[in-house]
C-alpha positions as a Markdown table, in Angstrom:
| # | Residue | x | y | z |
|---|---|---|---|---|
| 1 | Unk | -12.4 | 8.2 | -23.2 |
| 2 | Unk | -11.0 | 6.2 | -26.1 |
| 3 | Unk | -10.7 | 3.2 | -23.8 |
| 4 | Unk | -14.2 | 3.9 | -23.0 |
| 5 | Unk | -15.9 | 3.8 | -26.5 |
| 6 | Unk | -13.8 | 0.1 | -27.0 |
| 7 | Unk | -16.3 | -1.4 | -24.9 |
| 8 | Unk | -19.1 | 1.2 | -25.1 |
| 9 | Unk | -21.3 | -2.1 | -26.6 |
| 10 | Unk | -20.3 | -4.1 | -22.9 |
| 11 | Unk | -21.9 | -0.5 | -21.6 |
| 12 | Unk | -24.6 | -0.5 | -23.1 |
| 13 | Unk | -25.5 | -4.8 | -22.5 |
| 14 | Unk | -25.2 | -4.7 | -18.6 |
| 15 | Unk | -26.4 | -0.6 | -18.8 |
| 16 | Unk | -29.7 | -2.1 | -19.5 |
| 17 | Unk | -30.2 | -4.7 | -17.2 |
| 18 | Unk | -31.9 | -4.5 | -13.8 |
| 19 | Unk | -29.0 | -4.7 | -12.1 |
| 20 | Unk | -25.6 | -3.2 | -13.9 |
| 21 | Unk | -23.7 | -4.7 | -11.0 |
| 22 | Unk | -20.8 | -6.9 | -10.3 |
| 23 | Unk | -19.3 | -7.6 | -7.0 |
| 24 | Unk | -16.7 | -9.8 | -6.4 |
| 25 | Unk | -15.1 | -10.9 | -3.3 |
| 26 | Unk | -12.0 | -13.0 | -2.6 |
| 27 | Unk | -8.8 | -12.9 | -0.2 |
| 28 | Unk | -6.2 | -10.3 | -1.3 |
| 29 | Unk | -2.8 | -10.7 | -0.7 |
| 30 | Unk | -0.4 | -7.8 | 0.6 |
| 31 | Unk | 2.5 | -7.4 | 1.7 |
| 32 | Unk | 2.5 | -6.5 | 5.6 |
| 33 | Unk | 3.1 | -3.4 | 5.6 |
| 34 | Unk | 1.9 | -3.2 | 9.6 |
| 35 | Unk | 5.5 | -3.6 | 10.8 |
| 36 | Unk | 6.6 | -0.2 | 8.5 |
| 37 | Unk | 3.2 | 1.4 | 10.0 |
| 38 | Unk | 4.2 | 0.7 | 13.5 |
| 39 | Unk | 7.6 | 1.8 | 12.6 |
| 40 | Unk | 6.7 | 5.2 | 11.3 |
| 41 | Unk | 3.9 | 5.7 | 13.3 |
| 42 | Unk | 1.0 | 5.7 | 10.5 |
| 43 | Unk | -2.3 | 3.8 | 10.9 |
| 44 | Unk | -2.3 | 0.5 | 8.9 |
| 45 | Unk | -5.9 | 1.8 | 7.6 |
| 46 | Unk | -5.3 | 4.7 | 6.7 |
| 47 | Unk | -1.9 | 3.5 | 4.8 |
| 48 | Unk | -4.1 | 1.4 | 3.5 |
| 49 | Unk | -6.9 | 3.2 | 2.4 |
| 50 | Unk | -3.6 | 5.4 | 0.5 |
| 51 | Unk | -2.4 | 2.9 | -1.7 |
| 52 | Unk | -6.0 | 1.5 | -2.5 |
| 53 | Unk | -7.6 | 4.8 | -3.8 |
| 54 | Unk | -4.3 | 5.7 | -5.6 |
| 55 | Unk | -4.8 | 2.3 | -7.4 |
| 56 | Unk | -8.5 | 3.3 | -8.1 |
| 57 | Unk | -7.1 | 6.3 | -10.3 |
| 58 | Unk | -4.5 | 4.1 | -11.8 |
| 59 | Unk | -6.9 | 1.4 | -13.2 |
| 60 | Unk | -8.9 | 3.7 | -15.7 |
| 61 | Unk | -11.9 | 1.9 | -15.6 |
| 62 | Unk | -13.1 | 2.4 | -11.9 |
| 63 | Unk | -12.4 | 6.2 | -13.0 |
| 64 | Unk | -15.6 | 6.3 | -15.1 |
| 65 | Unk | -18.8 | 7.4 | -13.6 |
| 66 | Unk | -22.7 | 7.9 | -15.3 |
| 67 | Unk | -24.3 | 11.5 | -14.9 |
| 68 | Unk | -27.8 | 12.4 | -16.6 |
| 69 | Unk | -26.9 | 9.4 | -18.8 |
| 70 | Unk | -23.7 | 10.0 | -20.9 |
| 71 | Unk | -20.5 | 8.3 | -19.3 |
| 72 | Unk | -17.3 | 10.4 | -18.3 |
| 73 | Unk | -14.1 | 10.2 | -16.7 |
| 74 | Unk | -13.1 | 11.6 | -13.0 |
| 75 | Unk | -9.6 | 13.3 | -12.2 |
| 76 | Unk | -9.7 | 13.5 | -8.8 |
| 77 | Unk | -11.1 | 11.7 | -5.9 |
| 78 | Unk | -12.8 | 12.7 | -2.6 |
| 79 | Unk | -11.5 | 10.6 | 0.3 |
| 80 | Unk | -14.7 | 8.8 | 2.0 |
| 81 | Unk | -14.8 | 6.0 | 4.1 |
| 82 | Unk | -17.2 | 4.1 | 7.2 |
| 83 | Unk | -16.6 | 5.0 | 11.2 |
| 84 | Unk | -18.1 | 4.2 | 14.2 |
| 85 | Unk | -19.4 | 6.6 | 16.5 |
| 86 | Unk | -19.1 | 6.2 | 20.6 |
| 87 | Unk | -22.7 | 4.0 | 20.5 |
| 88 | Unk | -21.1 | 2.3 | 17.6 |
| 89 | Unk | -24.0 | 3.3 | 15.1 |
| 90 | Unk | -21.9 | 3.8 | 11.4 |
| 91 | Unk | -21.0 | 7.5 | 10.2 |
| 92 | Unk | -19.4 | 9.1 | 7.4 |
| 93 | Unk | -15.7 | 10.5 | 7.5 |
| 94 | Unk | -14.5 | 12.8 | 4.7 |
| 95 | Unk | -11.8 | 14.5 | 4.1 |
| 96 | Unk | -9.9 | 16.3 | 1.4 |
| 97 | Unk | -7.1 | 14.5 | -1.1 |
| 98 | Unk | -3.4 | 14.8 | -0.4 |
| 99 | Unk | -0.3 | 13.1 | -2.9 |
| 100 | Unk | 1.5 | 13.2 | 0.6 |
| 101 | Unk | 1.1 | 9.9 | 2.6 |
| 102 | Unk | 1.5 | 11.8 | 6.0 |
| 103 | Unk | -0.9 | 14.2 | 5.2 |
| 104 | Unk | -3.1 | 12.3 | 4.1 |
| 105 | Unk | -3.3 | 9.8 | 7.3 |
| 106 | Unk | -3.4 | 12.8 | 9.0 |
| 107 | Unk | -6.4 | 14.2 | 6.9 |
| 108 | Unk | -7.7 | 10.6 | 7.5 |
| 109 | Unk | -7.5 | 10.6 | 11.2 |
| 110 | Unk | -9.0 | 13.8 | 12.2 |
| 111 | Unk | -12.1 | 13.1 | 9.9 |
| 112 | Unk | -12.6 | 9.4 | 11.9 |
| 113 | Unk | -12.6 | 11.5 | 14.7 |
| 114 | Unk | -14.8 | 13.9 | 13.9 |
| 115 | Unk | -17.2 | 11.3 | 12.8 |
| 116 | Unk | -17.0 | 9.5 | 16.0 |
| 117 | Unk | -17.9 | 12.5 | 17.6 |
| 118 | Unk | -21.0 | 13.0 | 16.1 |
| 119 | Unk | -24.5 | 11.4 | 17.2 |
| 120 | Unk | -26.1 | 12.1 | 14.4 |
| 121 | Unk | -25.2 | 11.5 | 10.7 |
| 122 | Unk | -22.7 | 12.9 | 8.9 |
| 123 | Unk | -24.3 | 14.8 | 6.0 |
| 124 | Unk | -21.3 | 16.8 | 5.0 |
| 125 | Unk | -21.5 | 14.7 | 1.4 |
| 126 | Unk | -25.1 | 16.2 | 0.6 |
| 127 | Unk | -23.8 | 19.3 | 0.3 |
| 128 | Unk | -21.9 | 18.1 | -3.2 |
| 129 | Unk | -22.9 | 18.6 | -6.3 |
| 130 | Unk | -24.1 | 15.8 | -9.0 |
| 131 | Unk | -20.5 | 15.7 | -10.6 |
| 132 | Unk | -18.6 | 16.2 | -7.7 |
| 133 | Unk | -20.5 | 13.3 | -5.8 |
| 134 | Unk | -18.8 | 11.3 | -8.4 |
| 135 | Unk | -15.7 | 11.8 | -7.4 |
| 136 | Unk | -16.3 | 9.7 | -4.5 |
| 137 | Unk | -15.4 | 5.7 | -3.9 |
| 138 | Unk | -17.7 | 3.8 | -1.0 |
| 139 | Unk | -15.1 | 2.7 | 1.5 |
| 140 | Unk | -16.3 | 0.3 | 4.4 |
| 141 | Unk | -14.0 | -1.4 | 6.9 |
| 142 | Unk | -14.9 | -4.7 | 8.6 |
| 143 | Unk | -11.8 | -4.8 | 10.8 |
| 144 | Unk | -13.8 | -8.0 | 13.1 |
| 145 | Unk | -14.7 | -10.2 | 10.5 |
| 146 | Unk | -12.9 | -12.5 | 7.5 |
| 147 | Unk | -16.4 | -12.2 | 5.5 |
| 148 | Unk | -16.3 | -14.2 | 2.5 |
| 149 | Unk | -19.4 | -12.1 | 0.9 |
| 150 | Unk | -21.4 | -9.0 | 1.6 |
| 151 | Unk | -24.1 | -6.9 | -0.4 |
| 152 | Unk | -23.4 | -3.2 | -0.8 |
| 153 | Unk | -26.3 | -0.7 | -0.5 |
| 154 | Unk | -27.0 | 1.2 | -3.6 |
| 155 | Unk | -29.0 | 4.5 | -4.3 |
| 156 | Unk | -29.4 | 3.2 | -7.9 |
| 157 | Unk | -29.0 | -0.5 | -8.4 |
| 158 | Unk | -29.7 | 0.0 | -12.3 |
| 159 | Unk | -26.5 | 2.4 | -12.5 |
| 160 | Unk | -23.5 | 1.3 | -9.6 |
| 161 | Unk | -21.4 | 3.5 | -11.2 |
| 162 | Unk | -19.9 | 5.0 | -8.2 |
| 163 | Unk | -17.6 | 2.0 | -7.3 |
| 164 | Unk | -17.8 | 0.1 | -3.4 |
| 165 | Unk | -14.9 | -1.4 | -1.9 |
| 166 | Unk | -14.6 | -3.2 | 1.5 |
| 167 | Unk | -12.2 | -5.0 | 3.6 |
| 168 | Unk | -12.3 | -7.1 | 6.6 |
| 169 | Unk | -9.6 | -8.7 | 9.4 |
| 170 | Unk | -6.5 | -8.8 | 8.4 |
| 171 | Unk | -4.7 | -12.5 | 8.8 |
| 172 | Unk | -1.0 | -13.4 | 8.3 |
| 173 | Unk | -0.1 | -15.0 | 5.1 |
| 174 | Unk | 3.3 | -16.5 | 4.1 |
| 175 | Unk | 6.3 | -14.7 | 5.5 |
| 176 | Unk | 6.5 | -11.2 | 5.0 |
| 177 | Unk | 2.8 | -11.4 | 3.7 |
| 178 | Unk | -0.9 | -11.0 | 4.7 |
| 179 | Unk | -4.1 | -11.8 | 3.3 |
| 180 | Unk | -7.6 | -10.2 | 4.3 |
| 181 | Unk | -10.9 | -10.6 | 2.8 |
| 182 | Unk | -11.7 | -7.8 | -0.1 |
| 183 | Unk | -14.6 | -6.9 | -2.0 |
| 184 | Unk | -15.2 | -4.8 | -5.0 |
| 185 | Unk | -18.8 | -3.7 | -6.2 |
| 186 | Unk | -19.0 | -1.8 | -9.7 |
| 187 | Unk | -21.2 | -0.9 | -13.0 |
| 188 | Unk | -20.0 | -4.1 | -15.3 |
| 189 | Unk | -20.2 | -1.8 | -18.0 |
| 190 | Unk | -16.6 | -0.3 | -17.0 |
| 191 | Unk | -15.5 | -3.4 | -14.7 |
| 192 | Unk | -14.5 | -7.0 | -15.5 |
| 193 | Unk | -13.4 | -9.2 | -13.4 |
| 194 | Unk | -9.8 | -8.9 | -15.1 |
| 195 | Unk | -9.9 | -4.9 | -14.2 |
| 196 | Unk | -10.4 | -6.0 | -10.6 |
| 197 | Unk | -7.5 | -8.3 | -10.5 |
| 198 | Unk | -5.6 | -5.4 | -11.7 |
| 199 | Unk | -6.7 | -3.0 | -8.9 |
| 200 | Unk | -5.9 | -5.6 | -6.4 |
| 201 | Unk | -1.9 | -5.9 | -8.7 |
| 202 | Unk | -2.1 | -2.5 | -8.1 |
| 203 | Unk | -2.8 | -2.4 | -4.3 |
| 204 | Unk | -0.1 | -4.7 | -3.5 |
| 205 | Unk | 2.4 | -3.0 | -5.8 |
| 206 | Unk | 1.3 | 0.5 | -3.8 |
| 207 | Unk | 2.4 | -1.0 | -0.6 |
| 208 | Unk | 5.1 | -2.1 | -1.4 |
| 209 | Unk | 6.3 | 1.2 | -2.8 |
| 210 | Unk | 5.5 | 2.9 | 0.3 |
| 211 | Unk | 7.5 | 0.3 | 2.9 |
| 212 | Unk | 10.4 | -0.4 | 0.6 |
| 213 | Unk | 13.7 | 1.7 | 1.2 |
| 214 | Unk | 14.2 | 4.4 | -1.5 |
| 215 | Unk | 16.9 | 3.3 | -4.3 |
């Protein structure tokens, strides 16, 4: 938490505000990685949603989270993300952490289905603890639209700790690129806008791990 107490004074300046929140959204560039997913068989979301929440814990500062009003660090996160169910009202789909792509697009899938399944709401979440709701990152996919803003709900607009990240359409970029639309809402007291650019550094750099051939 050293890092932390270096800008405990930012904290505290947006900490008090009426809303702690910044949210920033802009067109991130990856490479496509959809001809490696079609290749190996893998969803291009769920590869996705992979290499983003393995950036998350790489990039301290979305790895610090507000609890009964003293600030701490997460280990570990609690895969989480938006579905549709089959009268297209939105669900929750939740699953447990793997290191192993495969297993984790696996983990991934069955919990989209499972959510689809189900008529009425997910509630699996409630059943965590204060701390180990923390360990969660908001995860929406917009998979129709290249929006170029959008306002997350919060439980708490004074404390966003608990970071929200959505994507949209994906479009092709330059050659062996893509862009898509990409937004990132968090407490300002952990996140500048120079933290964000590194998650998205991060994002790319994940990808491109993955699809590359091993040395």
């Amino acid at each position: 938490m050293e890092k932390f107490e270096r800008r405990r004074d930012r904290f505290d300046l947006f900490n008090g505000m009426d809303s702690a929140a910044v949210n920033i959204c802009f067109p991130l560039e990856l490479p496509d990685f959809r001809p490696w997913c079609k290749q190996e068989g893998l969803a291009p979301f769920h590869v996705l949603l992979f290499a983003v929440l393995r950036s998350v814990l790489k990039v301290e500062n979305f790895r610090y989270r507000l609890l009964d009003g003293e600030v701490f660090r997460i280990d570990r996160l609690r895969p989480s993300f938006t579905a549709i169910n089959q009268h297209n009202d939105l669900n929750f789909a939740l699953f447990d952490w793997s290191d192993n792509l495969r297993e984790f697009v696996a983990r991934g899938v069955a919990a989209r289905e499972q959510a689809s399944n189900m008529e009425r709401l997910n509630t699996a979440y409630a059943s965590l603890g204060l701390r180990e709701a923390k360990e969660q990152v908001f995860i929406t996919c917009i998979p129709w639209l290249a929006f170029t803003s959008i306002q997350h709900p919060s439980a708490s607009i004074a404390h966003p700790d608990i970071p929200s990240l959505a994507w949209g359409k994906f479009r092709d970029g330059a050659p062996g690129r893509l862009e898509l639309p990409f937004s990132v809402q968090a407490h300002h007291g952990f996140v500048d806008g120079f933290h964000i650019h590194q998650l998205a550094s991060t994002i790319a750099a994940e990808l491109e791990a993955i699809i590359s051939p091993a040395a």
